[in-house]
C-alpha positions in Angstrom: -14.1 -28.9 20.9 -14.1 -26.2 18.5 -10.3 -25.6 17.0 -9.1 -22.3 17.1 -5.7 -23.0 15.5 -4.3 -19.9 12.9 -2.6 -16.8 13.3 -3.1 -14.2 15.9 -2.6 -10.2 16.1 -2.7 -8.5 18.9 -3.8 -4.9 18.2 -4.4 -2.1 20.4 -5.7 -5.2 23.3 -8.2 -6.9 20.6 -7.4 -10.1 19.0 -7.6 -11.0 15.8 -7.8 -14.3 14.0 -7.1 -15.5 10.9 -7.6 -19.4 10.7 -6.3 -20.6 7.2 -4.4 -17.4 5.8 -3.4 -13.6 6.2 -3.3 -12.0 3.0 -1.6 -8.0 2.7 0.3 -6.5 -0.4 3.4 -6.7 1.4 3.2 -10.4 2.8 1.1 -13.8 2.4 0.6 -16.2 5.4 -0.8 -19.5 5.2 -1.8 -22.5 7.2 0.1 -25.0 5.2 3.5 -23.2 5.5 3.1 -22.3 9.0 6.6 -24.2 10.3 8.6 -22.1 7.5 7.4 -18.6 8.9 9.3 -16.8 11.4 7.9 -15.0 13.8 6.1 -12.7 14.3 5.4 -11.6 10.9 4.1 -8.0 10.7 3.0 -8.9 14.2 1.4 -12.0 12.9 2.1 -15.0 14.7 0.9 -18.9 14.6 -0.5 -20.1 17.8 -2.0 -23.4 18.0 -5.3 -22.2 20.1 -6.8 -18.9 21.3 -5.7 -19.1 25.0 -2.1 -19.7 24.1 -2.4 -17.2 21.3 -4.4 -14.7 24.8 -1.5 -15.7 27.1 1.4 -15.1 24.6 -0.1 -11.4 24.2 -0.7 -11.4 28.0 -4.6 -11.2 27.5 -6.9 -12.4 29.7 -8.8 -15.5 29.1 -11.9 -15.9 27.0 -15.2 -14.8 28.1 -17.0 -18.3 28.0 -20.3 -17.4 25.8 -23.6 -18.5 27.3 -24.6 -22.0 27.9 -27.1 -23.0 25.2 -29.6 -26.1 26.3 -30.2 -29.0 24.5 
């Protein structure tokens, strides 16, 4: 199972993800100091998968991606 911890954006209805860090000129966010962070941060937020991250926005689910054989 793939993680897809980090923080999430919601911007005009696409998602964006930033796993480890979120660097601007105004702000710095990273992984490691995640709990100290409150949020959202410049609409940044820390979500601990992509489907919470979808349903806290109010996104719909994932699209699965096809099935690849082995």
């Amino acid at each position: 199972m793939t993680d897809t911890s980090g923080f999430y954006l919601c911007e005009e209805g696409e998602l964006l993800h930033a796993p480890n860090f979120v660097l601007s000129k105004d702000y710095e966010l990273r992984r490691e100091h995640r709990d100290q962070y409150e949020y959202p941060v410049f609409g940044w937020s820390w979500f601990d998968s992509e489907s919470e991250a979808r349903a806290a926005f109010g996104l719909p689910p994932a699209e699965a991606g096809p099935e690849v054989e082995a």
